[in-house]
C-alpha positions as CSV (number, residue, x, y, z in Angstrom):
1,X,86.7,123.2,158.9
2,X,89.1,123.4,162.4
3,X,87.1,120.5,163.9
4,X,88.0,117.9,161.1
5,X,89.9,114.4,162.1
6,X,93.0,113.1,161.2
7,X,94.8,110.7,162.2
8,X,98.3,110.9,163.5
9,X,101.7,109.3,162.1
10,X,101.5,106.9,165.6
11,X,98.1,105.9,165.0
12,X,98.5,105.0,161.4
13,X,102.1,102.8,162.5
14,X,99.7,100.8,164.7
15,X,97.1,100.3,162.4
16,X,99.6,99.7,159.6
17,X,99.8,96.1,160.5
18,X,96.3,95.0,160.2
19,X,95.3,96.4,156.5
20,X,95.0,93.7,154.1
21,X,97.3,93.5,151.2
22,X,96.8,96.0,148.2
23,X,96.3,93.7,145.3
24,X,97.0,95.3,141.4
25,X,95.7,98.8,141.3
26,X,97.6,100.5,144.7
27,X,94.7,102.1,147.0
28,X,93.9,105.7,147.7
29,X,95.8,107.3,150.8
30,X,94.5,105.0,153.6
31,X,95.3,107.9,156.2
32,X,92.6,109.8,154.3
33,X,90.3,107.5,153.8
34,X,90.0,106.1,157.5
35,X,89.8,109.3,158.5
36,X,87.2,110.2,156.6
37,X,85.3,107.2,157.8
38,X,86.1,107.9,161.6
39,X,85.0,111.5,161.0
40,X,81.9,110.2,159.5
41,X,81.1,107.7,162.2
42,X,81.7,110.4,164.6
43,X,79.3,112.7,163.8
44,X,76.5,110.5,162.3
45,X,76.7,112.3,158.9
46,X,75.4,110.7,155.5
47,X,78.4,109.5,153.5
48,X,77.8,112.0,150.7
49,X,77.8,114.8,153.8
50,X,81.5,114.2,154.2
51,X,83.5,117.1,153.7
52,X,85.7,117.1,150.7
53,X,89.4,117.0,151.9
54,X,88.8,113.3,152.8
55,X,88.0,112.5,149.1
56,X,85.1,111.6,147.5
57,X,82.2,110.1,149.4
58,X,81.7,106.7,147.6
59,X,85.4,106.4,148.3
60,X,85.0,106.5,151.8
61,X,81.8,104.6,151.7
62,X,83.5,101.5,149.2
63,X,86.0,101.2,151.6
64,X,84.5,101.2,154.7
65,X,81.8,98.6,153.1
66,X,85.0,95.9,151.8
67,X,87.1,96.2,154.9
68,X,83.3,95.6,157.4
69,X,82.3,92.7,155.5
70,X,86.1,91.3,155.4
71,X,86.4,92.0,158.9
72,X,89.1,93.8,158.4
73,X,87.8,96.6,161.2
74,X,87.1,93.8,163.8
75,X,90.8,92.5,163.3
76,X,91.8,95.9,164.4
77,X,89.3,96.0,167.2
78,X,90.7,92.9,168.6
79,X,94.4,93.9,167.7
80,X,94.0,97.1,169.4
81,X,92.3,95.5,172.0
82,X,95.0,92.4,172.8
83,X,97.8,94.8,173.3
84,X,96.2,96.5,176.3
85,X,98.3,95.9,179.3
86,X,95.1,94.9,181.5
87,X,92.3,92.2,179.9
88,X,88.9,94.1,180.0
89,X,86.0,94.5,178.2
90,X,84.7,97.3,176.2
91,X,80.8,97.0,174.6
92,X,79.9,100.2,172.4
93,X,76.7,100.9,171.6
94,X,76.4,101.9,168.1
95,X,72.6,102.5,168.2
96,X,71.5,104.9,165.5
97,X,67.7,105.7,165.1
98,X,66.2,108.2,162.8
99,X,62.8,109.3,163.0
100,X,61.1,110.9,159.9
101,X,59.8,114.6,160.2
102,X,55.9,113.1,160.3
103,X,57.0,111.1,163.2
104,X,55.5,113.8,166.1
105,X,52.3,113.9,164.1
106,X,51.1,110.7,166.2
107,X,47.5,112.5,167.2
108,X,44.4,112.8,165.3
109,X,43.6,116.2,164.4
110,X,40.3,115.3,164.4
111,X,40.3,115.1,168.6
112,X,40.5,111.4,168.2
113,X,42.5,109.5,170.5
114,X,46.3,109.6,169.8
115,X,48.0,107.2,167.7
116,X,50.5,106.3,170.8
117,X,48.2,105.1,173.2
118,X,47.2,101.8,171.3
119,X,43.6,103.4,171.2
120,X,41.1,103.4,168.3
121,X,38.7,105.6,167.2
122,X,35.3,103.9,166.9
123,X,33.2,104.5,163.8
């Protein structure tokens, strides 16, 4: 795959700062791994969907779960996010809605009135 990410020797230097210690066992390639989960997060793909040069899914998915719930992504957010020159704001919307494949089956094929307009069927 040409269109896979990878972040750059700059990028890593300034994230560097904000990764919490390794304790004991040293981790996996963190330049693999966060790209993995950027690519994922990209492209709205299941973990297990993540192509295999960014190391195995549950990997990708262990990590991204520890560092989110120790808030180690936020400190980078706000990191990032101090050393701008100018003060502003930035919202992101990370809205992700997935409908199942009955979901445009709403009407009743029996000519009753469709699901979707609140309407019932007497009888």
């Amino acid at each position: 795959m040409s269109d896979l990410f990878w972040l750059t020797d700059e990028q890593m230097a300034r994230l560097q700062p904000f990764f919490p210690k390794s304790h004991g066992k040293p981790r996996v390639d963190d330049r693999r791994v966060l790209s993995g989960i950027i690519f994922i997060n990209r492209n709205g793909l299941r973990w297990r969907d993540a192509p295999a040069v960014y190391g195995p899914h549950k990997t990708l998915y262990s990590r991204w779960k520890r560092w989110s719930e120790k808030g180690v992504f936020a400190r980078i957010m706000e990191g990032l996010a101090a050393e701008a020159a100018t003060p502003r704001t930035v919202m992101i919307d990370a809205t992700y809605l997935k409908a199942h494949r009955t979901a445009t089956s709403l009407r009743s094929k029996k000519g009753g009135v469709g699901a979707s307009s609140g309407a019932r069927k007497a009888g």
